[in-house]
C-alpha positions in Angstrom: 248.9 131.8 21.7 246.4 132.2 24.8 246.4 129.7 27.7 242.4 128.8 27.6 242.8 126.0 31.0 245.2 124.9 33.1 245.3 121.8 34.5 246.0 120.8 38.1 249.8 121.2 38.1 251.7 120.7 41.3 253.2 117.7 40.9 254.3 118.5 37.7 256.2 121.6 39.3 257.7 119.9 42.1 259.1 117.3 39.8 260.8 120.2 37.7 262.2 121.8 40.7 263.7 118.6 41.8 265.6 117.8 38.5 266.8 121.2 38.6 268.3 120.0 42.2 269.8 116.8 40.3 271.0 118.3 37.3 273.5 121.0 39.9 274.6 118.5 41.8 275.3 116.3 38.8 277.0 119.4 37.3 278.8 120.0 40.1 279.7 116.8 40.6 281.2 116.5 37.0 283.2 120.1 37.7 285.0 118.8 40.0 285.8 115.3 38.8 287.0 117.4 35.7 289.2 119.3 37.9 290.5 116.7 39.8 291.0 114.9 36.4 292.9 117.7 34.8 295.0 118.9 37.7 296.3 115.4 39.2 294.8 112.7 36.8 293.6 110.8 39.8 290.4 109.9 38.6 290.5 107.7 35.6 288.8 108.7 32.5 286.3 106.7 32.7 284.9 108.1 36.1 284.9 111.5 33.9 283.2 109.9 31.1 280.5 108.6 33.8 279.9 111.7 35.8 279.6 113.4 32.4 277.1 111.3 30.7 275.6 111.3 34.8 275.1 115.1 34.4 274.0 115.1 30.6 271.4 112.6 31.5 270.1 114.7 34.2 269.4 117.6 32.1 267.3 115.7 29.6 265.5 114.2 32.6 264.9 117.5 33.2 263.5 119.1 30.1 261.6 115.9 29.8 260.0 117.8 33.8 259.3 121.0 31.9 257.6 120.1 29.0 255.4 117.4 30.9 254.6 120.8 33.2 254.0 122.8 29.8 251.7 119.8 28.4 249.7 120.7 31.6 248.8 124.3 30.5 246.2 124.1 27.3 246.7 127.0 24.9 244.8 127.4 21.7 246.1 126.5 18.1 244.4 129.7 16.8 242.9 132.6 17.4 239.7 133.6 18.2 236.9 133.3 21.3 235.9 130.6 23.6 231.8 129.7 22.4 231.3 126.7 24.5 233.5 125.1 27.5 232.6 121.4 27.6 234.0 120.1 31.3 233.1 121.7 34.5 235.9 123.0 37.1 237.1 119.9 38.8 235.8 117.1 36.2 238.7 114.8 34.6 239.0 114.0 31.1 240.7 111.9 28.8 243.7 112.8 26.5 242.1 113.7 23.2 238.9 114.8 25.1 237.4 118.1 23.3 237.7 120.5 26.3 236.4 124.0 24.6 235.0 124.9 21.0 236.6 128.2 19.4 235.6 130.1 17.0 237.4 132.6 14.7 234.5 135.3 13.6 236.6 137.4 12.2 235.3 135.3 8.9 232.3 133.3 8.3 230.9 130.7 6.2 227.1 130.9 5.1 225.3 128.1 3.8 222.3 127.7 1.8 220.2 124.8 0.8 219.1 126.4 -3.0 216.5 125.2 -5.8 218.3 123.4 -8.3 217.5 126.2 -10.6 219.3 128.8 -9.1 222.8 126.2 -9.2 223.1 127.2 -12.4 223.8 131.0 -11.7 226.3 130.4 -9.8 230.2 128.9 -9.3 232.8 128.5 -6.9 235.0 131.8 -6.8 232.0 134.2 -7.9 230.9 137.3 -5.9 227.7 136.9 -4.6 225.5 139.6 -2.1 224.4 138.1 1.4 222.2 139.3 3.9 222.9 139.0 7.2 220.7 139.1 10.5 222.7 141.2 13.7 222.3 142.7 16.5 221.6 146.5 14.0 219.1 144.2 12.1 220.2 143.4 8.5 223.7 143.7 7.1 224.5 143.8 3.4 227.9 141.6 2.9 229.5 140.3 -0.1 230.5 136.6 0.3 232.7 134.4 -2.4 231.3 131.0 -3.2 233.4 128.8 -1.7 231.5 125.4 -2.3 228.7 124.4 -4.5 227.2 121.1 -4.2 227.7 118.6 -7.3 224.7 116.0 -5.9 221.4 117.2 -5.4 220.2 116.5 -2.3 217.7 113.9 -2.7 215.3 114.0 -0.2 214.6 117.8 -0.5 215.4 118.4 -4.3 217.9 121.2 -3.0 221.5 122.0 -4.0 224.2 123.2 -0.9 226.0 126.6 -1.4 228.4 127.7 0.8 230.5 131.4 0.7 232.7 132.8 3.0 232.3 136.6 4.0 234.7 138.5 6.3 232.8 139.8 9.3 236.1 142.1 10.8 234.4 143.8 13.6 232.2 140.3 14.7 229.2 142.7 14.1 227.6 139.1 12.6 227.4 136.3 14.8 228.1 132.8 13.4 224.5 131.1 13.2 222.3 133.7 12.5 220.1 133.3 9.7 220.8 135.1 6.4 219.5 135.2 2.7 221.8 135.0 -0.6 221.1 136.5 -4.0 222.2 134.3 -7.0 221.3 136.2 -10.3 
């Protein structure tokens, strides 16, 4: 997992650092009302039961600290490489705000809009050949049909096709143009 931002977070560390304050004292506190309770019972039980519950409290309070500070640090949920950034440095944003686009290349999808006539040659899970554009000009690539429209498209007449190819060493970049062979 790769930290992409991280937010402004100082506030969030101060707060962690002072429940880590609380929860010693609280601990220490407890410690010794434990001692004092099991060497001289001079502290009623309940006064242990308190600065128990005092001290267990205070450690949630502060895990509760650290994962507010970890919600402050934005990692992504897979791999792959930043291809757009959508906020400047500085600008806020609102929880569920899309803050970067990612992209796996490592496999790609290529879609077709195809005559209607040349649906019938294929099906979902055949081998198909696909030319790609890149940077080396044209790459020869094998791609499985993943998808192939049921509906024809009816304001062009054409069918969708869609097959995913693995492009390991990213020599293809997603977007390029590209031609498929149905036979």
């Amino acid at each position: 997992v790769a930290v992409i931002f991280e937010l402004d977070k100082t506030l969030e560390e101060l707060e962690v650092s002072r429940r880590k304050l609380v929860v010693e004292v609280k601990k220490s506190d407890f410690e010794n009302t434990q001692k004092l309770f099991k060497s001289t019972k001079g502290v009623p039980k309940e006064e242990l039961e308190k600065k128990q519950s005092e001290y267990e409290l205070a450690k949630v309070e502060l895990r509760m600290a650290e994962e507010q500070l970890q919600r402050r640090i934005i990692t992504s949920p897979l791999s792959g490489t930043i291809a757009e950034i959508s906020l400047d440095v500085g600008e806020a944003c609102q929880p569920l705000t899309e803050l970067a686009k990612i992209v796996d290349t490592r496999q790609c999808i290529f879609e077709a809009d195809i005559d209607l006539s040349l649906g019938n040659r294929s099906k979902v899970d055949a081998m198909v050949p696909l030319e790609i554009q890149s940077s080396e000009g044209m790459v020869k690539v094998n791609g499985k049909v993943i998808y192939l429209a049921s509906v024809v498209d009816a304001a062009s007449g054409l069918l969708k096709v869609k097959a995913v190819f693995d492009n390991p060493q990213g020599k293809i970049r997603p977007g390029v143009a590209g031609k498929i062979s149905l036979e």
